[in-house]
Each structure stands twice: as structure tokens, then as C-alpha cells.
C-alpha positions in Angstrom: -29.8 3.1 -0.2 -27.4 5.1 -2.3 -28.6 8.4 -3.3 -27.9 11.5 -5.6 -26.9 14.7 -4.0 -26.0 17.9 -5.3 -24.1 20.8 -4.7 -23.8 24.2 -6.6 -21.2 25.9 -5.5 -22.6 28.8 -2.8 -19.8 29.2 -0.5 -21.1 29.3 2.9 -24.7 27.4 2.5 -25.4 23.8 3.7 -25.6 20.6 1.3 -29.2 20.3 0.4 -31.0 16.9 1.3 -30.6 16.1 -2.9 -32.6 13.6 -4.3 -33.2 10.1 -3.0 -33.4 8.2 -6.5 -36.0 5.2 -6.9 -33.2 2.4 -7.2 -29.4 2.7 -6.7 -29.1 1.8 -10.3 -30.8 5.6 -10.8 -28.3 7.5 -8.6 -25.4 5.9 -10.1 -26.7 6.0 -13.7 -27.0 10.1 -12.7 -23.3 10.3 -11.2 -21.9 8.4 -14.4 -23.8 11.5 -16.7 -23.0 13.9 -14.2 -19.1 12.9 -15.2 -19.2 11.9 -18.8 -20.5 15.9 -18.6 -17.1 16.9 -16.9 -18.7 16.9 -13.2 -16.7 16.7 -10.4 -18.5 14.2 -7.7 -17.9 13.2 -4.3 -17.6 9.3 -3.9 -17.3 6.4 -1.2 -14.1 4.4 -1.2 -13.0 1.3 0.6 -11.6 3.8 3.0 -12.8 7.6 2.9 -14.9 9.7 0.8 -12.9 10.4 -2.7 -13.2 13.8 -4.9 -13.2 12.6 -8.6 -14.0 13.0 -12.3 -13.0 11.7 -15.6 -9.3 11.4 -16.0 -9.0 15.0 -17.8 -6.6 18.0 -17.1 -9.7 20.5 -16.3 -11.5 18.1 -14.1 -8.0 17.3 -12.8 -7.6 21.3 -12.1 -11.4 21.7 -11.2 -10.3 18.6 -8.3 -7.0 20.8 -7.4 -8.7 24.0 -6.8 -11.9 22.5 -4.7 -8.6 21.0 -2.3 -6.6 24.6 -2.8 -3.6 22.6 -4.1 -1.6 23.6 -7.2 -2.5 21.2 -9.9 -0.7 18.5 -10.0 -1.1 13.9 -10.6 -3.8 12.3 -8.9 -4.6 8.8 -8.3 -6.6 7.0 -11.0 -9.4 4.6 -9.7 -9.4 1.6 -12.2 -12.4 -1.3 -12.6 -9.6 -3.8 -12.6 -6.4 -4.3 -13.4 -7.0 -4.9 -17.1 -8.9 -1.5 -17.3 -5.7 -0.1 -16.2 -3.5 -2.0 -18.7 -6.5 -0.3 -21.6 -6.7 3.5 -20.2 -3.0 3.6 -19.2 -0.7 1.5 -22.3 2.3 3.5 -21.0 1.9 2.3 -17.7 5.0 0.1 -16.6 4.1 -3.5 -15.1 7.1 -4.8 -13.4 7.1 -7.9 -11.9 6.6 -6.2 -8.2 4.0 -4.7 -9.5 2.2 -7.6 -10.5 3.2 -9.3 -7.3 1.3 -6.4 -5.2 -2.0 -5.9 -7.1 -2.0 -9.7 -7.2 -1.7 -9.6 -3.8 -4.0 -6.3 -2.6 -6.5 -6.0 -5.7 -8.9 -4.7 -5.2 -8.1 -3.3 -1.7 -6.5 -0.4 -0.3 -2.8 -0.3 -2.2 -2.3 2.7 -4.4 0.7 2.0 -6.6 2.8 4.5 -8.4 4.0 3.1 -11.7 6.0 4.3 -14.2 5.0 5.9 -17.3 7.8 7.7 -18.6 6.8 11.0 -17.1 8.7 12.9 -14.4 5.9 11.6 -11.5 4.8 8.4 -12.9 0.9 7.4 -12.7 -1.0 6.4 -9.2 -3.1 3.5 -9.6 -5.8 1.6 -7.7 -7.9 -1.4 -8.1 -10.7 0.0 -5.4 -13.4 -2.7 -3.4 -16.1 -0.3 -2.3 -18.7 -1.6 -4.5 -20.6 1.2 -5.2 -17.3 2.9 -6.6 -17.1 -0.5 -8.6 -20.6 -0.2 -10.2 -20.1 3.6 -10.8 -16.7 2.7 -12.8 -18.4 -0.1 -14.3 -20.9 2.8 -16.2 -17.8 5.6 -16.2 -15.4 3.6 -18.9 -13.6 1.9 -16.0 -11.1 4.5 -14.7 -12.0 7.7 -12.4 -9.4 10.6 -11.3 -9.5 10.5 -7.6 -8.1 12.6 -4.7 -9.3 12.5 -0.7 -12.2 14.7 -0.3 -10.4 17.5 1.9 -9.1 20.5 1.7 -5.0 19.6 1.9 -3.9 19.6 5.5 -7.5 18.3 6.9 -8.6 15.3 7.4 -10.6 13.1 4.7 -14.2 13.0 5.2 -16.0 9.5 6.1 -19.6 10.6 7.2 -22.3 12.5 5.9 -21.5 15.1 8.4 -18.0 15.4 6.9 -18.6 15.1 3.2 -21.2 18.2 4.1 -18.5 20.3 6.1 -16.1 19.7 3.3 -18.3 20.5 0.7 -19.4 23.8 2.3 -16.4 25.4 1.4 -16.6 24.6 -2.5 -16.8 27.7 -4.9 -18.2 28.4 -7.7 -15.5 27.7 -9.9 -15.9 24.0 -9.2 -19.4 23.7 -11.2 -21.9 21.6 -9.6 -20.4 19.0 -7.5 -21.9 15.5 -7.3 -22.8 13.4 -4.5 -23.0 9.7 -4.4 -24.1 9.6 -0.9 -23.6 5.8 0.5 -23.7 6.5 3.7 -20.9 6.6 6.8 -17.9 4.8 6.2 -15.9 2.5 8.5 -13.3 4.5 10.1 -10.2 3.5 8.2 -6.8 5.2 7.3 -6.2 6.3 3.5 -4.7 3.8 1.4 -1.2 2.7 1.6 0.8 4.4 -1.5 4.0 2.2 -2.7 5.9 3.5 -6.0 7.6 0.8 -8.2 10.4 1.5 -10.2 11.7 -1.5 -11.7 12.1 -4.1 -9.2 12.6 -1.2 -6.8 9.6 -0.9 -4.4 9.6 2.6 -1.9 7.2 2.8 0.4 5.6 6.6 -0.1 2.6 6.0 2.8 1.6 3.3 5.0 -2.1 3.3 5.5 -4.3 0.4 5.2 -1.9 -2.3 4.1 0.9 -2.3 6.7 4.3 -2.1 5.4 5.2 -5.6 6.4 2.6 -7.2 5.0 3.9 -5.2 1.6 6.9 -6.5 2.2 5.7 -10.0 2.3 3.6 -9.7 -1.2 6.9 -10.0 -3.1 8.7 -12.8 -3.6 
């Protein structure tokens, strides 16, 4: 069962037991309010426990601060890849690009597009399917980081996600918790920026490089 945790931000005291909804519809109908109110929640991937919000600079600094990171792009979670194409017009869909998300979406391939900024946009079609429902209420697209401080390893369990949220101050806010459970032990997702035809891979991860290399055509 999926349930609704929370945490409010007093450095140095455990992650209460939260509230065990009636229904998983109930938790995730909390964690989409909890973000359409510019709440910062901690949610399951297809790989490890994510850190995310609505795609909005303050969220996006709230995100950056909890990881003790200078601010800077995160990934974007996306319901599909048409809910990319709506949130993100500037986006740029080359034909490698296509090739790849038709190949790995949804799955663990995080693809840097271009979008006419210096960075470009990370994007990712995600399988977990309680991240699916959740984007399904949350207008299809989340801003999403690893939930870890940087230089530490991503959190998977319960134990984890409760270490890692120990150390959140009070200038997150309350941080939500949409607690489904351990994950599988996994590596992060495998990070590939295409410009143009061009196709660099930034971080192998779940999708080995060769199989990458054998999406396009």
C-alpha cells in the first residue's frame, strides 16, 4: 500500500510513521495538492527514490538547497512523450531522439534535448507506476533530482529515504512522502544528450551504452 508521509523540516529528528491513507488513490490525491501548493515530495522511480516538485524556479531552488547544490537544471519527469512535446514546445526532437524514447519509453533513459538554452532540458518518460498515476493528477510533468545529498548515494528503502530526509532544514517547507515501499536495487538512469543527430553519452546507468547504441538506426 502506498502511503502519505510527512516531514517538517527539524534537523536532527526521525521521519514520523505519517499517515497510512484509506486507498492509494488518497495518498496520491494528497501528494498531487501537496505540489500544486509548491511542496517538495520524495517519490519512487523505476530506479531510486526521486526529490521533486512542480517544474518552478523556487521549487527547483527549494530541490537544490535540500541536496546542498548550487541551483541549477534538473530532470523533468514527463507522463509521456506527448506531455513533454505540451510542457516543453521549445524542446528539440531530432530524429535520434525519437529513435531512443521509442526505444526506452517509459524506462530508465534520461535524455538531454535541446531547447535553445545554454544546458538544454533533461527529460524522462518514467515506468514506476505510482510516479505515473501521481503525474497523471500533477499536469503530467514533475522536476525531479535523486534524493541525496550530492556525493551520496540515492536512497531506495525506507531506511534511506528516512536517513536522507533527516538532514532537511527548515527552509525546504514540509517535505512530502509518497512512501511505496523498498525499491529493487538498481543503478540511476542512464543520461544521453542529443544534439542534432549527435548522441553523447553523459552516464551509463540502467540502459547499457551498447544497447543505446543499437536504438538508432
Amino acid at each position: 500500500m502506498v502511503k502519505w508521509r510527512e516531514w517538517t523540516g527539524v534537523p536532527g529528528e526521525a521521519v514520523g510513521p505519517g499517515r497510512a491513507l484509506a486507498t492509494e488513490d488518497d495518498a496520491l490525491d494528497r501528494a498531487a495538492a501537496h505540489l500544486d501548493a509548491g511542496g517538495v515530495l520524495a517519490h519512487p522511480t523505476s530506479t531510486v527514490y526521486g526529490l521533486g516538485g512542480r517544474p518552478w524556479p523556487d521549487v527547483d531552488a527549494r530541490i537544490a538547497a535540500i541536496k546542498r547544490r548550487p541551483p541549477g537544471p534538473l530532470i523533468r519527469l514527463a507522463a509521456s512523450r506527448k506531455a513533454v512535446r505540451r510542457a516543453l514546445p521549445g524542446a528539440q526532437w531530432t530524429e535520434a531522439a525519437r529513435q531512443l524514447a521509442d526505444a526506452f519509453w517509459p524506462g530508465p533513459l534520461t535524455l538531454v534535448l535541446e531547447d535553445g538554452s545554454d544546458t538544454g532540458v533533461a527529460v524522462r518518460v518514467d515506468p514506476h507506476p505510482v510516479v505515473r498515476r501521481l503525474l497523471d493528477r500533477a499536469g503530467g510533468l514533475l522536476t525531479s533530482t535523486s534524493l541525496n545529498e550530492t556525493g551520496k548515494p540515492p536512497a531506495r528503502t525506507g531506511p534511506e529515504v528516512r536517513a536522507a530526509l533527516s538532514g532537511v532544514g527548515s527552509v525546504a517547507g514540509t517535505v512530502g512522502w509518497l512512501d511505496a515501499g523498498d525499491l529493487a536495487d538498481s543503478t540511476p538512469s542512464t543520461l544521453v544528450r542529443v544534439t542534432g543527430e549527435a548522441v553523447e553519452l553523459l552516464r551509463e546507468g540502467a540502459v547499457p551504452a551498447a544497447e543505446v547504441t543499437g536504438a538508432l538506426r
